[in-house]
PDB file of N, CA, C and O in Angstrom, chain B, residues numbered from 101:
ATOM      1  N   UNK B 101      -2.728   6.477  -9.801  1.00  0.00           N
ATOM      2  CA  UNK B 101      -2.476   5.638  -8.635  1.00  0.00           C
ATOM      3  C   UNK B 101      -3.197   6.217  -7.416  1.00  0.00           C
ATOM      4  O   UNK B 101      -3.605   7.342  -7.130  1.00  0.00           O
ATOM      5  N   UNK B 102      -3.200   5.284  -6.936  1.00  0.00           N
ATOM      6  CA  UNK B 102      -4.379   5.953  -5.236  1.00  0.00           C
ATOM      7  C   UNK B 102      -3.241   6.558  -4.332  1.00  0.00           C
ATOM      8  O   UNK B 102      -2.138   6.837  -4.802  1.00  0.00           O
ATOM      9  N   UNK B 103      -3.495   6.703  -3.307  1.00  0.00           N
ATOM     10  CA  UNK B 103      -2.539   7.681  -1.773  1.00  0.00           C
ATOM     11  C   UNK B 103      -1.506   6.741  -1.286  1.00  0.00           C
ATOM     12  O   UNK B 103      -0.396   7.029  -0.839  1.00  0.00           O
ATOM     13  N   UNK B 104      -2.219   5.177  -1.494  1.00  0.00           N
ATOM     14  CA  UNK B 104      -1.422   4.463  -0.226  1.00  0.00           C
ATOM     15  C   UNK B 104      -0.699   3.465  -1.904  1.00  0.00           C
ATOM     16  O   UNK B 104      -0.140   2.375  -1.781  1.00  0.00           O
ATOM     17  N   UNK B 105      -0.854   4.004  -2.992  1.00  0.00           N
ATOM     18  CA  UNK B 105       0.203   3.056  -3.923  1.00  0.00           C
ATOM     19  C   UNK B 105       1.266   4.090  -4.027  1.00  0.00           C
ATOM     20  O   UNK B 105       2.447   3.850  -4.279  1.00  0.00           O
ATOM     21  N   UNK B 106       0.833   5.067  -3.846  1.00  0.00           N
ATOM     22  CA  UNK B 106       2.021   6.618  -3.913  1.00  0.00           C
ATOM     23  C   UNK B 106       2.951   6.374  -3.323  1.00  0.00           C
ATOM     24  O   UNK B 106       4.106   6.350  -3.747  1.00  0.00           O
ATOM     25  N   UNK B 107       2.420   6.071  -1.823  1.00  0.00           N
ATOM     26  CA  UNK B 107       2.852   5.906  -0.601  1.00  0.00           C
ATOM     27  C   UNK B 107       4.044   4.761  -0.495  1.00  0.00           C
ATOM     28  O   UNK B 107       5.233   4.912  -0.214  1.00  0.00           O
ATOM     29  N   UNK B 108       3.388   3.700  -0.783  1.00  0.00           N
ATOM     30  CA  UNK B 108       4.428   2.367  -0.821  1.00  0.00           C
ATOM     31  C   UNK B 108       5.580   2.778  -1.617  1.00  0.00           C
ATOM     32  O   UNK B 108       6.750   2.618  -1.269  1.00  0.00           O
ATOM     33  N   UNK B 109       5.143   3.376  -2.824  1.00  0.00           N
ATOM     34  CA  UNK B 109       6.494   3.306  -3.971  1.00  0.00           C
ATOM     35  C   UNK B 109       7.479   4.349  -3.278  1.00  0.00           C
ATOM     36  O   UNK B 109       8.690   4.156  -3.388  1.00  0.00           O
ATOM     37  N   UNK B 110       6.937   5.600  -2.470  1.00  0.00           N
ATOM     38  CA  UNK B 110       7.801   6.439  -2.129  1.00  0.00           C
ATOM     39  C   UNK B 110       8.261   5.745  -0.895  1.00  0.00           C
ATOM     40  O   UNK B 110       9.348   6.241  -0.600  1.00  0.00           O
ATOM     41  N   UNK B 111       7.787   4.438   0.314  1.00  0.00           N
ATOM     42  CA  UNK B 111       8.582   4.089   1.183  1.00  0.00           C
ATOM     43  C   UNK B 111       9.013   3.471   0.768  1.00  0.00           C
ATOM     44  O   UNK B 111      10.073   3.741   1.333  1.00  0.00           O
ATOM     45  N   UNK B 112       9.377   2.355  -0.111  1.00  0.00           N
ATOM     46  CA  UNK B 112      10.249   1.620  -0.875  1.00  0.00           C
ATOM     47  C   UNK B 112      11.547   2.138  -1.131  1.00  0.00           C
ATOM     48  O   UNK B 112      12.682   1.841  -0.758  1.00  0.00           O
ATOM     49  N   UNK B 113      11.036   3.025  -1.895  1.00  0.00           N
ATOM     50  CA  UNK B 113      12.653   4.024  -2.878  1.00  0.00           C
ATOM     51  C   UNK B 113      13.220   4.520  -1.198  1.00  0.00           C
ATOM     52  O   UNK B 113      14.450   4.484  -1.196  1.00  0.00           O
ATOM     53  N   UNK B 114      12.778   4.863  -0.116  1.00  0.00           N
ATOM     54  CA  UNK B 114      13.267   5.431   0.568  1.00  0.00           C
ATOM     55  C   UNK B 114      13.613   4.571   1.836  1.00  0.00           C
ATOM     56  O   UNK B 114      14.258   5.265   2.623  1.00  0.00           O
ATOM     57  N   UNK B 115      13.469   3.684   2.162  1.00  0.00           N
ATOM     58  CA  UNK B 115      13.164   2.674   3.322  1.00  0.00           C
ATOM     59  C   UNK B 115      13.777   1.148   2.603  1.00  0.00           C
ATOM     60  O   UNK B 115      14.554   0.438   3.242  1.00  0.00           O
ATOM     61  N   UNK B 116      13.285   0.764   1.147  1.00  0.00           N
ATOM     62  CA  UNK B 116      13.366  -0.566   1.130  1.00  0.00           C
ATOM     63  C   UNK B 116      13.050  -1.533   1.680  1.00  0.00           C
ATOM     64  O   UNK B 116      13.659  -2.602   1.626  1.00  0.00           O
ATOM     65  N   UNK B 117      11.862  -1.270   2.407  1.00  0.00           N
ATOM     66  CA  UNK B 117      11.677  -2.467   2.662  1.00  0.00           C
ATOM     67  C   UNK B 117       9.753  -1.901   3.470  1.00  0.00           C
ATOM     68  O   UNK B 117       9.549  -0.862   4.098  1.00  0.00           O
ATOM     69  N   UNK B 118       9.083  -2.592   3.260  1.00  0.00           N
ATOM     70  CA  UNK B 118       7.534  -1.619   4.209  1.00  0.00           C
ATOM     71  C   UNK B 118       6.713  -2.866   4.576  1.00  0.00           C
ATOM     72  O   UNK B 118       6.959  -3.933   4.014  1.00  0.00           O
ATOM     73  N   UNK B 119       5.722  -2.763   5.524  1.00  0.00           N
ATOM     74  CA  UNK B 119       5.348  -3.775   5.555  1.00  0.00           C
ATOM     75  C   UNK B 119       3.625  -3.174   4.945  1.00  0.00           C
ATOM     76  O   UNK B 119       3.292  -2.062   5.355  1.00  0.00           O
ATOM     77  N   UNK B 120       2.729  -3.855   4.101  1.00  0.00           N
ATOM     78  CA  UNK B 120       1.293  -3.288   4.104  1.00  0.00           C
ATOM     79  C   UNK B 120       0.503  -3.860   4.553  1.00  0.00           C
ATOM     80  O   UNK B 120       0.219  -4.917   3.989  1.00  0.00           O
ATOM     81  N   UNK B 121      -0.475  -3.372   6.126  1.00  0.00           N
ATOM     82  CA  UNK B 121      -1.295  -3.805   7.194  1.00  0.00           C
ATOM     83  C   UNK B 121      -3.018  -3.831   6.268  1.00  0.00           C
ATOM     84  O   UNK B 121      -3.417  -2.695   6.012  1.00  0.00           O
ATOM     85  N   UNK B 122      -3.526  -4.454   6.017  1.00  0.00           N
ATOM     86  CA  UNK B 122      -5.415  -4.348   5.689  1.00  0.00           C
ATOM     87  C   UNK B 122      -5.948  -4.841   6.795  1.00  0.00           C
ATOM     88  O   UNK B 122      -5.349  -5.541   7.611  1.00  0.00           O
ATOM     89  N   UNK B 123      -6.939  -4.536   6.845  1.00  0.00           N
ATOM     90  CA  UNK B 123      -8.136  -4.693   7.912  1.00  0.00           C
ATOM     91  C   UNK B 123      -8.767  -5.409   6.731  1.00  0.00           C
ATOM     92  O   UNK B 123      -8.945  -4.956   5.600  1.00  0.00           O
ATOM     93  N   UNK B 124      -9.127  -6.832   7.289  1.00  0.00           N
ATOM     94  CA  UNK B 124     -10.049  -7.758   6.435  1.00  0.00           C
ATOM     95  C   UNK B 124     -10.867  -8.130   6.879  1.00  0.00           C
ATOM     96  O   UNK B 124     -11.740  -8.773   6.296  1.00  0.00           O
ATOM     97  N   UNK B 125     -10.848  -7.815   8.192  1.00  0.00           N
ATOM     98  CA  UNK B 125     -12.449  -8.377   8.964  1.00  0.00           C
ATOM     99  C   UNK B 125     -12.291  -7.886  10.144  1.00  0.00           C
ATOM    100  O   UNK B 125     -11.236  -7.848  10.778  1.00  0.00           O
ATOM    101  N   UNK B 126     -13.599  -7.401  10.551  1.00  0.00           N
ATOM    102  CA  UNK B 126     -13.941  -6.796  11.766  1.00  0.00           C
ATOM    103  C   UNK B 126     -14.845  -7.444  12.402  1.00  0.00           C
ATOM    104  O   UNK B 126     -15.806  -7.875  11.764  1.00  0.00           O
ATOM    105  N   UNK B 127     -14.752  -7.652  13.741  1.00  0.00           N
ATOM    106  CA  UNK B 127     -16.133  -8.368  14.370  1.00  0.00           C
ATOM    107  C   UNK B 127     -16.826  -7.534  15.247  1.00  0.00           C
ATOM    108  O   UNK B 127     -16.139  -7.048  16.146  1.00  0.00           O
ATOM    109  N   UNK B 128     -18.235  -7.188  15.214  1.00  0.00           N
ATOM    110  CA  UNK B 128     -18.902  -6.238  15.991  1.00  0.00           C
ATOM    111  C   UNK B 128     -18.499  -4.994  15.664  1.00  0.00           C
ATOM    112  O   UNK B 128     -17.321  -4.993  15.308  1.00  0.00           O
ATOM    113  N   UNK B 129     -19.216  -3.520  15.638  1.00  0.00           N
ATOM    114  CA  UNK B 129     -18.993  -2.131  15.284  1.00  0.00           C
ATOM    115  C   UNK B 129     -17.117  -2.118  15.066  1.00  0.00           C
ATOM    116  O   UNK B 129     -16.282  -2.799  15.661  1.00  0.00           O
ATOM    117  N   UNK B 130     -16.987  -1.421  14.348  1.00  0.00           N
ATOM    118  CA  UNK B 130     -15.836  -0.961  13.922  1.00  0.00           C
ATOM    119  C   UNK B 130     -15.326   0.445  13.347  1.00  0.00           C
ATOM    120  O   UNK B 130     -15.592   0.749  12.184  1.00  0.00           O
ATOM    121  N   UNK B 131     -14.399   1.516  14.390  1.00  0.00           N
ATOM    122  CA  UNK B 131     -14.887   2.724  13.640  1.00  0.00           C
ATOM    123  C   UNK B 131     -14.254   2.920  12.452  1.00  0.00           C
ATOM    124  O   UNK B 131     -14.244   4.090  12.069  1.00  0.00           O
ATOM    125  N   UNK B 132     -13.484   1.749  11.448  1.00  0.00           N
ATOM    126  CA  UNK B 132     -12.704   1.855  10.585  1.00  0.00           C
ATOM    127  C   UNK B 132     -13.636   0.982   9.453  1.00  0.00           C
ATOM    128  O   UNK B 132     -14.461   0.083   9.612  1.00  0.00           O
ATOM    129  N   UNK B 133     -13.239   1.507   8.523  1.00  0.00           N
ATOM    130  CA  UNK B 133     -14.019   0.290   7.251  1.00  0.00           C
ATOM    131  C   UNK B 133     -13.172  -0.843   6.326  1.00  0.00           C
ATOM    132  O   UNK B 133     -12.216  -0.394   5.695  1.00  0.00           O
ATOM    133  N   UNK B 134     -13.480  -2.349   6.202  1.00  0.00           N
ATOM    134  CA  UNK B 134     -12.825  -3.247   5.908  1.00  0.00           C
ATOM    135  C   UNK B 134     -11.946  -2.779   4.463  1.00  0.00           C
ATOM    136  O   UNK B 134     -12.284  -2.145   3.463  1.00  0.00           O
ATOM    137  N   UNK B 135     -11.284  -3.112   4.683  1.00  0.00           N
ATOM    138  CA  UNK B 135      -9.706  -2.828   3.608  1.00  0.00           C
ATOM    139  C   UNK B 135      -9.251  -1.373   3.584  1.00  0.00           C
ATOM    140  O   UNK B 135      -8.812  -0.751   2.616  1.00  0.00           O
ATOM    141  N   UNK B 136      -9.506  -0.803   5.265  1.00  0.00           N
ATOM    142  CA  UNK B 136      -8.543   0.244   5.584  1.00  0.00           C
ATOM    143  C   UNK B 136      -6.627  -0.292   5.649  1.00  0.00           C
ATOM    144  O   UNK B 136      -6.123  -1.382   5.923  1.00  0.00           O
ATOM    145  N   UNK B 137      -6.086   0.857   5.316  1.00  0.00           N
ATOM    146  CA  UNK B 137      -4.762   0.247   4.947  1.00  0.00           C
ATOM    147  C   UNK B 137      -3.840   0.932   5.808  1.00  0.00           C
ATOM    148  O   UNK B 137      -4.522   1.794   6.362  1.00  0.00           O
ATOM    149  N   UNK B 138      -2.557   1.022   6.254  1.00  0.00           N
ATOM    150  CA  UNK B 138      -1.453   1.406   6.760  1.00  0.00           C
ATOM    151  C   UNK B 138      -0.180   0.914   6.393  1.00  0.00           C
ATOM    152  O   UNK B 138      -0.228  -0.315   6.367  1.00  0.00           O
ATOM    153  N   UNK B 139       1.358   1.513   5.987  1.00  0.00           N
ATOM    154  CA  UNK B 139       2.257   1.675   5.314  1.00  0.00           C
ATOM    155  C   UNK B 139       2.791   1.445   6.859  1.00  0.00           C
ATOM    156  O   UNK B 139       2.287   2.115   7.761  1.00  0.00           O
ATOM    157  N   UNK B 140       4.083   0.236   7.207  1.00  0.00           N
ATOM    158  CA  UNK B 140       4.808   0.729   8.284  1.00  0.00           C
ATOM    159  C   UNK B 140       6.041   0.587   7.595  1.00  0.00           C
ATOM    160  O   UNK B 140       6.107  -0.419   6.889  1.00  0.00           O
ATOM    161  N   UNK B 141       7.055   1.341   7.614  1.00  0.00           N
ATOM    162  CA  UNK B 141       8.365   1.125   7.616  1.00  0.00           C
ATOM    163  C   UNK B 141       9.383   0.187   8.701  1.00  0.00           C
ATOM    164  O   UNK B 141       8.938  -0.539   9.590  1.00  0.00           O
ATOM    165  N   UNK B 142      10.724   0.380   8.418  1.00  0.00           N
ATOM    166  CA  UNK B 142      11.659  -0.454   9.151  1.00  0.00           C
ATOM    167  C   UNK B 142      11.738   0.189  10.644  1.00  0.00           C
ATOM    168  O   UNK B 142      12.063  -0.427  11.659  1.00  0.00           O
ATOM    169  N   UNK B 143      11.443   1.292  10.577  1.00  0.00           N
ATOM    170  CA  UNK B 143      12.008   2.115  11.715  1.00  0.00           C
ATOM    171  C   UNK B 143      10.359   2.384  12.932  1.00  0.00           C
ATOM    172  O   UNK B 143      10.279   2.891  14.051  1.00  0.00           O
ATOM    173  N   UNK B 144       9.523   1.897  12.214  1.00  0.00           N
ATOM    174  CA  UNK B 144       8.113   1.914  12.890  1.00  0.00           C
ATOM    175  C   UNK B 144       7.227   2.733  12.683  1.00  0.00           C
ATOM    176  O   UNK B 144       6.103   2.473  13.112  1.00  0.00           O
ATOM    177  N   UNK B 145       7.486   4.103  11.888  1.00  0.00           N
ATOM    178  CA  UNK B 145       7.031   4.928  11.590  1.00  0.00           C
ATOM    179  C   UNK B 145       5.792   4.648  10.361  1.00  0.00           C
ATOM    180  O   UNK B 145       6.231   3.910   9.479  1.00  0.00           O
ATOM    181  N   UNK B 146       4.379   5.076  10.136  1.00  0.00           N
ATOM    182  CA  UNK B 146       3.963   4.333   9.689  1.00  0.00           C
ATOM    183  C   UNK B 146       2.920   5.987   8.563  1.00  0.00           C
ATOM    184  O   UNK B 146       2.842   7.207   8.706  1.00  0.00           O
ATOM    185  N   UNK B 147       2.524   5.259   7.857  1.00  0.00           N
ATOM    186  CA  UNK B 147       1.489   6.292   7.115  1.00  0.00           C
ATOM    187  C   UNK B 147       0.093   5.505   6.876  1.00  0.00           C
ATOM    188  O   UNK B 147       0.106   4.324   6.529  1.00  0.00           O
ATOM    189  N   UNK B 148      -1.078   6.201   7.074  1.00  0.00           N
ATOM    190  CA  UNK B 148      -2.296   5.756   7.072  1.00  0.00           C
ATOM    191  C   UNK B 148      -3.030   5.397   8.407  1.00  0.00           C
ATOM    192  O   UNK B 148      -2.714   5.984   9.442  1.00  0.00           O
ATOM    193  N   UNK B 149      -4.130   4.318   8.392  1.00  0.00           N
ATOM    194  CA  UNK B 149      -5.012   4.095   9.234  1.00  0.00           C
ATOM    195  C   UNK B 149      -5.297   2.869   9.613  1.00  0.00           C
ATOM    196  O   UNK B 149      -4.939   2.176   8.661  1.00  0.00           O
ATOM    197  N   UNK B 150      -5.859   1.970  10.683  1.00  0.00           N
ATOM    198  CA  UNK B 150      -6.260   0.829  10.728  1.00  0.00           C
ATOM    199  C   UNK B 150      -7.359   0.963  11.316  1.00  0.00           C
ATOM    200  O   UNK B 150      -8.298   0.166  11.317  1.00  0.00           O
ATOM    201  N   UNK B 151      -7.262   2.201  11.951  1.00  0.00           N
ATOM    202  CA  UNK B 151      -8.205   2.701  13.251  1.00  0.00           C
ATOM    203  C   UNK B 151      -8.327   1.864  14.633  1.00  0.00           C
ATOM    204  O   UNK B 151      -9.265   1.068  14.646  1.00  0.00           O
ATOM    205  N   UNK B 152      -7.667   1.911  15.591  1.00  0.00           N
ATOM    206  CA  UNK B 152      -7.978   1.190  16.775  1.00  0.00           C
ATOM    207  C   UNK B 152      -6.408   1.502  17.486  1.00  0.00           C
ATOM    208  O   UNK B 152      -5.901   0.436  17.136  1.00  0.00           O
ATOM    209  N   UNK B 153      -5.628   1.999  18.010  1.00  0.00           N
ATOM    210  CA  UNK B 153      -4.704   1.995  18.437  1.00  0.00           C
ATOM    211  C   UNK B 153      -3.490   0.696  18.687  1.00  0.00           C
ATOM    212  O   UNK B 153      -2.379   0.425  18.231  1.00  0.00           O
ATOM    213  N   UNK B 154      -4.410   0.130  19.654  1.00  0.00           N
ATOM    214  CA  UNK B 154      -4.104  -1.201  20.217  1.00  0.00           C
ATOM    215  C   UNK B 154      -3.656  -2.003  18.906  1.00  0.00           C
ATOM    216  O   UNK B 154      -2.657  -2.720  18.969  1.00  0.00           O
ATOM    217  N   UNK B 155      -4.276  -1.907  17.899  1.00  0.00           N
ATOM    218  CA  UNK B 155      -4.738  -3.360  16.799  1.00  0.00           C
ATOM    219  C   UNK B 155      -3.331  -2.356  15.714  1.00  0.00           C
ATOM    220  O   UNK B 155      -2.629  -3.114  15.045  1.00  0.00           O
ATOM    221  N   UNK B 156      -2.967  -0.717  15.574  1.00  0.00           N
ATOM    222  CA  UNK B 156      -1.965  -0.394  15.015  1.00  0.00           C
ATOM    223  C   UNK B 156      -0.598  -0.772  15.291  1.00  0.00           C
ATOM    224  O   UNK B 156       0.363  -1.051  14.575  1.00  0.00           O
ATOM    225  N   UNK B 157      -0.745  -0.717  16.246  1.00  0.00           N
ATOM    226  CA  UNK B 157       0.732  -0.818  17.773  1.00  0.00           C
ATOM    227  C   UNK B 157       1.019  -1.964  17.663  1.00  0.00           C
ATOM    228  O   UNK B 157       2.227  -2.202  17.649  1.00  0.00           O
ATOM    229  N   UNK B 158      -0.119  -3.352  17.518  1.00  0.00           N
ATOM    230  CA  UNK B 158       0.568  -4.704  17.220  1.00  0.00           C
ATOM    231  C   UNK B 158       1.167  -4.778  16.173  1.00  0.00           C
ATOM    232  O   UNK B 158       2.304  -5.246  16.121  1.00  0.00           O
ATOM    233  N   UNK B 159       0.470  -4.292  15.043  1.00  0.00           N
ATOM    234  CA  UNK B 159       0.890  -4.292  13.786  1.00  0.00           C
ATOM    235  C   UNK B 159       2.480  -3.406  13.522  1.00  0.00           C
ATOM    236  O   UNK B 159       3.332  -4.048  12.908  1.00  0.00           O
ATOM    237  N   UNK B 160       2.695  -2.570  13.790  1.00  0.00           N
ATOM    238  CA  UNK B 160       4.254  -2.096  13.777  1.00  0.00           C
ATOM    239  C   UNK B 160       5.191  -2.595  15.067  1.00  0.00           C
ATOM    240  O   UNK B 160       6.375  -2.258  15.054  1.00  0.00           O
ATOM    241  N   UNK B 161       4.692  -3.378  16.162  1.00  0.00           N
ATOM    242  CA  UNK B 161       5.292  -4.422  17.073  1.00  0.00           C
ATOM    243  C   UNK B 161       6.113  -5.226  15.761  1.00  0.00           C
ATOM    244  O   UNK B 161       7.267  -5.178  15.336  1.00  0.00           O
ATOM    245  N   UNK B 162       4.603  -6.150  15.280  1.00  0.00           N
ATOM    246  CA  UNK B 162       4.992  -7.175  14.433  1.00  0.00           C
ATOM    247  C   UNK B 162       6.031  -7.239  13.351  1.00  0.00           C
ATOM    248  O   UNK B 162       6.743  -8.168  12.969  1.00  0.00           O
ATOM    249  N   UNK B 163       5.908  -5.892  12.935  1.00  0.00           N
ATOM    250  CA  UNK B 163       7.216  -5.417  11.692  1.00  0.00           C
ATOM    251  C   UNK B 163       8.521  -5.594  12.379  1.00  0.00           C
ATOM    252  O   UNK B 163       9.482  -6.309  12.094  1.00  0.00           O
ATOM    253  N   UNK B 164       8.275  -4.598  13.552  1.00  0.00           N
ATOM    254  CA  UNK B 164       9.667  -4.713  14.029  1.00  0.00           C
ATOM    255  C   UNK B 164      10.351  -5.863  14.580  1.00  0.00           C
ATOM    256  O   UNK B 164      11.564  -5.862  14.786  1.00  0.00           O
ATOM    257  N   UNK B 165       9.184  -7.372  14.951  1.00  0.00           N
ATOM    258  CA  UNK B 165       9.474  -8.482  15.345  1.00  0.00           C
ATOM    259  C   UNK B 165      10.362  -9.158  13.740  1.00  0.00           C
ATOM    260  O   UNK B 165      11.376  -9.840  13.885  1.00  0.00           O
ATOM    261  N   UNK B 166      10.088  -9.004  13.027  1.00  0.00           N
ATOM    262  CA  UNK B 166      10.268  -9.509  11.859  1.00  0.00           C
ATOM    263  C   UNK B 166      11.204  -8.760  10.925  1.00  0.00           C
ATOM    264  O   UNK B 166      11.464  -9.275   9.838  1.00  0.00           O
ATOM    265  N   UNK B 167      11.858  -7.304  11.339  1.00  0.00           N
ATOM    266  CA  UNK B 167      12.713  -6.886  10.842  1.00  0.00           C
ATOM    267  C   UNK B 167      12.624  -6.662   9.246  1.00  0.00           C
ATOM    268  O   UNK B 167      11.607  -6.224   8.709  1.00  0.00           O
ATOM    269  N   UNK B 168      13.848  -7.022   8.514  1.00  0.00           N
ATOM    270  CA  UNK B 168      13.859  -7.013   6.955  1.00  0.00           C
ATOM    271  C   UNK B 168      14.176  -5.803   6.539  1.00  0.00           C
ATOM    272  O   UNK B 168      14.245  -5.563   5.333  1.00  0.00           O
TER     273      UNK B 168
END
């Protein structure tokens, strides 16, 4: 299994519940590469990369908008 399938199964068993963020498209330079991934949990805490701060921060906003 790869880092971030490790990853899910161990926030699962431990969290129940994760959300998984991909980068599927980038427009103009990007310092991250398409189908970079990030693990967020319930609590916001997150494992991995999306690269961009701003574009991470929405993304565990959004979890926490959506709960579960």
């Amino acid at each position: 299994m790869t880092p971030v399938w490790l990853t899910i199964e161990r926030f699962l068993a431990e969290h129940g519940a994760i959300v998984l963020v991909t980068l599927a498209e980038a427009a103009g330079s990007s310092p991250c590469e398409i189908d970079a991934r990030m693990v967020v949990r319930r609590d916001g805490r997150f494992s991995g990369t999306i690269w961009g701060g701003a574009l991470e921060w929405q993304a565990v906003a959004q979890r926490r908008r959506f709960g579960g």
